[in-house]
N, C-alpha and C positions, 0 to 999 in steps of 0.2 A: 504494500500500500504506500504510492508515494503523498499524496495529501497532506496539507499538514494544514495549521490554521491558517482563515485569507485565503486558500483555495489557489497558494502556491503549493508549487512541485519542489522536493526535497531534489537536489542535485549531488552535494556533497555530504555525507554525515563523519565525523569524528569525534572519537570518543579515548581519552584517555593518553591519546597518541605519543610516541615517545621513540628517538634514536639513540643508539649508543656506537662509537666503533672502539674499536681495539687497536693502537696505534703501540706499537711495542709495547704489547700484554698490558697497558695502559688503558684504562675503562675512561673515554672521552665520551659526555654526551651533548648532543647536539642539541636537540628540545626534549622536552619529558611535558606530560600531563596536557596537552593539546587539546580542547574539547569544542568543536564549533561545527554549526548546520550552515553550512550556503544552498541558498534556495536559486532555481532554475532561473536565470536571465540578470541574476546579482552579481555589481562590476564590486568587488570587495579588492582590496589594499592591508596587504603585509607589511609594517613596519617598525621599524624597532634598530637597537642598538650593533654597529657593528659584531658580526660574529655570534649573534643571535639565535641563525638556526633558521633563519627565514628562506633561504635555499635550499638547504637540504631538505625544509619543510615542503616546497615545489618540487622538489626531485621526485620526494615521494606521492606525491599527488598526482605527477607524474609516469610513475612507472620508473622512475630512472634507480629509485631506491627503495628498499624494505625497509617499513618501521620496524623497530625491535620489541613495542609494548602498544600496547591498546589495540583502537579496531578502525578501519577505512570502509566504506563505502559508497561509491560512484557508480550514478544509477548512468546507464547507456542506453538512453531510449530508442535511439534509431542504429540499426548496428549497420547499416548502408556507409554511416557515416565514420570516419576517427572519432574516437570518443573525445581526444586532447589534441592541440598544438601547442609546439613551444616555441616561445621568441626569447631568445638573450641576450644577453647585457650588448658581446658582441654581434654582428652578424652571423649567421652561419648559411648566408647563400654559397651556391655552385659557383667556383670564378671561370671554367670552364662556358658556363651557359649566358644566354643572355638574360636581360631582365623579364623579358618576356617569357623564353622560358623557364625560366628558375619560380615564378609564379605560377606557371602551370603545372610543375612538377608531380604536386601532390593529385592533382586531376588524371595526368595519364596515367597515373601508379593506379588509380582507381576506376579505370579504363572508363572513362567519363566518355560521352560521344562528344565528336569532335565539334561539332557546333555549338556546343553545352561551355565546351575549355572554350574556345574562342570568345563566346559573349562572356565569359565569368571575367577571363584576365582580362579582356580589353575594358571592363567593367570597371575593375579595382586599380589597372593603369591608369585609370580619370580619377576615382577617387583618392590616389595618393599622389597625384599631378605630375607622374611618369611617363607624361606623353611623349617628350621630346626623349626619352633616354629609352624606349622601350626593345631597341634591337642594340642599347650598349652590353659593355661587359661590368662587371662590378668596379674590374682596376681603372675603369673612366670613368665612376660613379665617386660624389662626397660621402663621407661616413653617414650623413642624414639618410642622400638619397638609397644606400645600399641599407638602411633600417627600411624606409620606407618598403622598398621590395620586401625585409622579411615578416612586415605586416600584412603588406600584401598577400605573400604567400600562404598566410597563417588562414587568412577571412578567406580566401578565394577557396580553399580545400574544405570550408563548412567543416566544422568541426562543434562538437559539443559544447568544449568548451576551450578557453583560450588561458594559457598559462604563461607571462611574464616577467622576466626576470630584470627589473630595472633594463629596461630596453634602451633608455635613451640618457643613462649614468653619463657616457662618454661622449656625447654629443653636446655643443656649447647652449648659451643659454635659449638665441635666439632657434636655432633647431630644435632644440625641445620643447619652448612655446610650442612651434608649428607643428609638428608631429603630436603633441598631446592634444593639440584640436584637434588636427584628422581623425586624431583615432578614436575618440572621441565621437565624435560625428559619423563615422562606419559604426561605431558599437553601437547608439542611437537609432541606428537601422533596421537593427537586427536583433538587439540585446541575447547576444550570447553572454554565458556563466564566464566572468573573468576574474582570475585570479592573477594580482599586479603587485610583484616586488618593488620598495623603494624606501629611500633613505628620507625623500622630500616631503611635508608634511604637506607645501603647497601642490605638489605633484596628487596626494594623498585627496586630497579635500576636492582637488577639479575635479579630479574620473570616477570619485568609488561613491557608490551606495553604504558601504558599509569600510570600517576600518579596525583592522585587528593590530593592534600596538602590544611588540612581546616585549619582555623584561630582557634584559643584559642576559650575557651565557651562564651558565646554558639557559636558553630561551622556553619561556614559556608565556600564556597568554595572560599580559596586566590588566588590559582595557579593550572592550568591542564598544566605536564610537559607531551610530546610525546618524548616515550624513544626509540629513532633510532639504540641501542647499537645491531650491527649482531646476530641472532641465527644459529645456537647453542649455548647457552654463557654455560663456564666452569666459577667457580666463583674466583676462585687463579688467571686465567690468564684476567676474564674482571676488575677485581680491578687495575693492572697496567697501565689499557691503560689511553691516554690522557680524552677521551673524558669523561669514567666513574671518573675519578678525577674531570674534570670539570663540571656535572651534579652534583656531589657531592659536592663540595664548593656553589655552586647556589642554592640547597635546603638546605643545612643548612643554607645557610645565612637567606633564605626564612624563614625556621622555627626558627631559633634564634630570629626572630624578636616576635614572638607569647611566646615562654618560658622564655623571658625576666624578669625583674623586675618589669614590669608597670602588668603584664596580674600572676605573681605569689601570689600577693594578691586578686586576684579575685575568 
């Protein structure tokens, strides 16, 4: 039974969630005690103190890693489709293909008919403004425009859900504006389940429905803030208003307490 109250769909359930690895017979853990419902079409935001555990927390959500305690479950409604995509800090398009192919990649693997791949990427080349670069390679692309594509590539393949790893960390201030609107604005589209790593609270507060802020390492969950701020949001004009200043002083305060003096020797 996915149902839950409100007559949303349960997407994510965890319970208890917990990593540990063994690093020279060394017991390191990563997060412990992890317990949160994301509900189907919620853009929810990971954040918290370096070294937290906020990655390996998407590794695992992912598939890329095994928790060692509690319990996951990820409902896959349509199994036509990937349950998950991921997008990382870096790139990780094809340098081999071009933009246009490296978009479509996830479509032929899914032996999509060709008419289908044709309207999808030509699609999402307009919505990430890759007209003019669409038969380049990535080494003639800026670091923006080769994120761009691996956003692109992420939505064009329909997937469940959408998993981000501080995508746009190493891109400058004015690229990450513009790309936090794009994406923004395709996720509005569509409202796929997204799960978004990030260090920026302002980053935090534009894109998520919902914000899980963990404690220092090993990480686990301090505060789940429900972010009410109206959509559409424009990012110049939600930084003015009262309320995104007051979510803003509350989570930092929140995280000042973790990046402190007592948790930087640790």
């Amino acid at each position: 039974m996915n149902e839950i109250a409100g007559n949303k769909q349960r997407k994510i359930e965890i319970e208890g969630l917990g990593k540990t690895f063994f690093i020279r017979k060394k017991e390191i853990t990563a997060f412990h005690d992890i317990s949160l419902q994301i509900n189907e079409g919620e853009f929810w935001c990971f954040a918290g103190p370096s070294g937290c555990g906020k990655t390996t927390l998407l590794r695992v959500l992912a598939g890329l890693e095994t928790a060692t305690k509690g319990s996951l479950e990820i409902i896959h409604n349509d199994q036509s489709k990937p349950l998950n995509a991921m997008v990382f800090q870096e790139h990780a398009i094809f340098p081999w293909m071009t933009v246009w192919d490296n978009i479509a990649y996830g479509l032929k693997n899914r032996k999509v008919e060709k008419d289908a791949i044709k309207r999808i990427v030509d699609e999402y080349i307009i919505k990430t403004g890759l007209e003019k670069f669409a038969y380049s390679y990535p080494h003639q692309l800026s670091g923006g425009m080769r994120q761009r594509v691996s956003i692109a590539r992420a939505f064009a393949n329909d997937p469940e859900m959408l998993l981000m790893d501080e995508p746009f960390a190493s891109l400058d201030e004015q690229n990450r504006l513009i790309l936090q609107q794009e994406l923004i604005q395709i996720w509005e589209e569509n409202r796929k389940t997204v799960v978004f790593i990030t260090h920026s609270i302002d980053e935090a507060l534009f894109l998520s429905d919902h914000i899980m802020l963990m404690t220092a390492h090993p990480g686990t969950v301090k505060k789940i803030y429900d972010i009410d701020l109206p959509r559409p949001r424009n990012m110049m004009e939600i930084r003015k208003t009262q309320d995104f200043m007051r979510l803003f002083s509350t989570i930092w305060g929140e995280l000042r307490e973790e990046v402190g003096p007592k948790h930087q020797s640790q």
